[in-house]
DSSP file (Angstrom, degrees, kcal/mol; ACC not computed):
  #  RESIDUE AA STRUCTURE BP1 BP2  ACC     N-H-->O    O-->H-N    N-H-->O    O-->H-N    TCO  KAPPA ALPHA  PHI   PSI    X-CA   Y-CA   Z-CA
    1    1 A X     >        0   0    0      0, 0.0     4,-1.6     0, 0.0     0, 0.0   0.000 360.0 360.0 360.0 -32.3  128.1   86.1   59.9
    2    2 A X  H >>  +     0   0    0      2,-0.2     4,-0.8     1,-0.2     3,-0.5   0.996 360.0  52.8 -61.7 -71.3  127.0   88.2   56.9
    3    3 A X  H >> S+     0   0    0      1,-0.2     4,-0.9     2,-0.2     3,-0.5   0.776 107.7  51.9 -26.2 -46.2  128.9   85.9   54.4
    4    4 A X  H 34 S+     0   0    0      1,-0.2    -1,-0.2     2,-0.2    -2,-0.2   0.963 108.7  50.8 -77.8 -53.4  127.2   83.1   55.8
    5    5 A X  H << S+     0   0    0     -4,-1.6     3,-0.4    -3,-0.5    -1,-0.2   0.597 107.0  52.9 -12.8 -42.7  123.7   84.9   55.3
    6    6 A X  H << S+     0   0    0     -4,-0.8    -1,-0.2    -3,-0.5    -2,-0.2   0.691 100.5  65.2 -92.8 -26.9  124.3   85.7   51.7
    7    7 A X  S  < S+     0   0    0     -4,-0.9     2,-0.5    -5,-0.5    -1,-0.3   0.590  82.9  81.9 -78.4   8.2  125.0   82.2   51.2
    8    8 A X        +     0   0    0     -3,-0.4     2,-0.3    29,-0.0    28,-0.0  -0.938  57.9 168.9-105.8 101.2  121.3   80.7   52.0
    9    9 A X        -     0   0    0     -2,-0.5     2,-0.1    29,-0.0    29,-0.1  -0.884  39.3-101.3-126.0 167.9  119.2   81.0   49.1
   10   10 A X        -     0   0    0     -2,-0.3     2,-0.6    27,-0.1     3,-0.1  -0.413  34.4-171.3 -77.1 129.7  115.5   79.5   48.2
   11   11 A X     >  -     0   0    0      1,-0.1     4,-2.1    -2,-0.1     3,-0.4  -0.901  16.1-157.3-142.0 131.4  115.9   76.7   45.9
   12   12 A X  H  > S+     0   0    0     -2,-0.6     4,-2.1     2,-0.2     5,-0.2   0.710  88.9  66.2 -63.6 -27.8  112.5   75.4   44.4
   13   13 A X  H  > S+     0   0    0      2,-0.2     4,-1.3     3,-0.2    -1,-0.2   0.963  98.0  45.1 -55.4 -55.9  114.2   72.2   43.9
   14   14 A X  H >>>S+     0   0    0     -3,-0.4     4,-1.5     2,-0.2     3,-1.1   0.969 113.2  51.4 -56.2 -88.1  114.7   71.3   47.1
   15   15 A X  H >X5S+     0   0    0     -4,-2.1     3,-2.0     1,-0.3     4,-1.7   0.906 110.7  49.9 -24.6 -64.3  111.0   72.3   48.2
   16   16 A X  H 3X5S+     0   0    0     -4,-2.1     4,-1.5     1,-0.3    -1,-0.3   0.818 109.3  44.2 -57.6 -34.1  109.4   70.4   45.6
   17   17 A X  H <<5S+     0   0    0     -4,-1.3     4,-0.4    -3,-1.1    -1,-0.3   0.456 114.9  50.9-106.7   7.7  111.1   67.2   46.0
   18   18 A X  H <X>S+     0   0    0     -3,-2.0     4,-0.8    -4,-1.5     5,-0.7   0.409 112.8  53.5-108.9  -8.8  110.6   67.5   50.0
   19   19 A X  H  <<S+     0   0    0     -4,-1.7    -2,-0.2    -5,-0.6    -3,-0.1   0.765 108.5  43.4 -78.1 -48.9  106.7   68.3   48.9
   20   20 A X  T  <5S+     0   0    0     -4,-1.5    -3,-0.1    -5,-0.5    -2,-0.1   0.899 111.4  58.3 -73.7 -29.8  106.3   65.3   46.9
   21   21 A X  T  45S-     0   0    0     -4,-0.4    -1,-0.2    -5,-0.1    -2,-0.1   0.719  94.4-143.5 -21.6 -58.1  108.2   63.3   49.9
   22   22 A X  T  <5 -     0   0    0     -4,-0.8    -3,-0.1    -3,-0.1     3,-0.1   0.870  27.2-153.8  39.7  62.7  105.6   64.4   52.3
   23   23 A X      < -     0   0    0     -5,-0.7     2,-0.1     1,-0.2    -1,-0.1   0.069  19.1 -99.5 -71.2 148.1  108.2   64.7   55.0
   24   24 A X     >  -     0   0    0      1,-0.1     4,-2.5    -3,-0.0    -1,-0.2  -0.424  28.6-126.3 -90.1 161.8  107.7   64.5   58.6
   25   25 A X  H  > S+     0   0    0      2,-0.2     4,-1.8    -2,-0.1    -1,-0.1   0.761 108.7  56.4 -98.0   3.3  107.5   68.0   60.0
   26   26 A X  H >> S+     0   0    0      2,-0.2     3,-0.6     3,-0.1     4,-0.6   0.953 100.5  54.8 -30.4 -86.3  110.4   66.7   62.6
   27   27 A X  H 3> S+     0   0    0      2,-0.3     4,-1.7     1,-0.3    -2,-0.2   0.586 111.6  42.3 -28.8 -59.1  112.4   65.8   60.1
   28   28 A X  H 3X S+     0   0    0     -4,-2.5     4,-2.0     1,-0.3    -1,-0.3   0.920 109.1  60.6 -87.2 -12.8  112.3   69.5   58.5
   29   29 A X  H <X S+     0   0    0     -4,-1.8     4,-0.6    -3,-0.6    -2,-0.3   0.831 110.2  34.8 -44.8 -38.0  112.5   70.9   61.5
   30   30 A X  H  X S+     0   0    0     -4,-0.6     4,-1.4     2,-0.2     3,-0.5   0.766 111.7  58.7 -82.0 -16.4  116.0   69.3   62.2
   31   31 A X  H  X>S+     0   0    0     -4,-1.7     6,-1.0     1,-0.2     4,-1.0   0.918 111.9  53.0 -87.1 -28.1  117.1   69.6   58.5
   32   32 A X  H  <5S+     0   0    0     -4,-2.0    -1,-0.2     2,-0.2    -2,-0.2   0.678 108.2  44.7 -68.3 -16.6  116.2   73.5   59.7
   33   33 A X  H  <5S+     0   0    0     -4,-0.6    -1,-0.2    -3,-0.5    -2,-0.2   0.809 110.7  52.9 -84.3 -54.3  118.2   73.6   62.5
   34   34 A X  H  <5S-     0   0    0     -4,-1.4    -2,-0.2    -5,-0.1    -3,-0.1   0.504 110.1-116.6 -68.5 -13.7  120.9   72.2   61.0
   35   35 A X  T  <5S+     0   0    0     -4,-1.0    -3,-0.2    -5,-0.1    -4,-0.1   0.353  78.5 117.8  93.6  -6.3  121.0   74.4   58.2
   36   36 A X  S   <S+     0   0    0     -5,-0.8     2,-0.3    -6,-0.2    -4,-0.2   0.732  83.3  30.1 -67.2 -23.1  120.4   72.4   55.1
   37   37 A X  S    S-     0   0    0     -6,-1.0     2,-0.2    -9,-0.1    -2,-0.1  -0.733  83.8-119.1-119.1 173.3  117.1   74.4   54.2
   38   38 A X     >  -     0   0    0     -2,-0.3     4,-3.0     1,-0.1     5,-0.1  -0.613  23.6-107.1 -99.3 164.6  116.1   77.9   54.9
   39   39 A X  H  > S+     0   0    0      1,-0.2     4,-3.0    -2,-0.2     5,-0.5   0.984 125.6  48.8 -47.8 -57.5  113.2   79.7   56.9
   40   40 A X  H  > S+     0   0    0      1,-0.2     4,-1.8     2,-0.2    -1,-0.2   0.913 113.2  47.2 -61.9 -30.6  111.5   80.6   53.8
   41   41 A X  H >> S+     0   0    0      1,-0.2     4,-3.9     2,-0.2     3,-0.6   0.992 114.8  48.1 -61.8 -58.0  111.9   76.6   52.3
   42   42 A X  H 3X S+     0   0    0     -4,-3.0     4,-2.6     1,-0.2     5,-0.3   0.960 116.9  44.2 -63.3 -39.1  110.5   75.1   55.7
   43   43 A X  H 3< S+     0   0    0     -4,-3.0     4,-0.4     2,-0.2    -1,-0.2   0.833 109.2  50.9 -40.8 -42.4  107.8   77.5   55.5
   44   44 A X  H X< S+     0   0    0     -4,-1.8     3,-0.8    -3,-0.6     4,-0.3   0.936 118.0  44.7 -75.1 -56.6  107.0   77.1   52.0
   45   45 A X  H >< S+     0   0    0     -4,-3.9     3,-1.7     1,-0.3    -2,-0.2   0.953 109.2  49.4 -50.3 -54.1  106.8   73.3   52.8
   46   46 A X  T 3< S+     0   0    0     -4,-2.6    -1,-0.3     1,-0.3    -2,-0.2   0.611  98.3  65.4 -86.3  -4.5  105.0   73.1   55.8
   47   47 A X  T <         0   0    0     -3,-0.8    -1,-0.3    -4,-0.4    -2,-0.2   0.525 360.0 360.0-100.0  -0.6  101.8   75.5   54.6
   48   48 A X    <         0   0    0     -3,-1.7    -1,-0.2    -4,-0.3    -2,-0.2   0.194 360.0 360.0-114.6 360.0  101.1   72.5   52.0
């Protein structure tokens, strides 16, 4: 579980081009669930 942990990192890339999207906040909500983003990304999105 730790490994898996270490392996999740912020990538600004990813934020930005799901900013500029204007993504439904479903949408990052399942992409969060599912693991393709992180807390701190869906956060970072959704507060803009």
């Amino acid at each position: 579980m730790k490994a898996m942990i270490k392996d999740l990192f912020y990538d600004k890339e990813v934020v930005n081009t799901l900013k500029e999207t204007e993504i439904n906040q479903a949408i990052l909500y399942t992409h969060l669930l599912s693991g393709r983003i992180t807390m701190k990304e869906y956060l970072s999105i959704c507060k803009s």
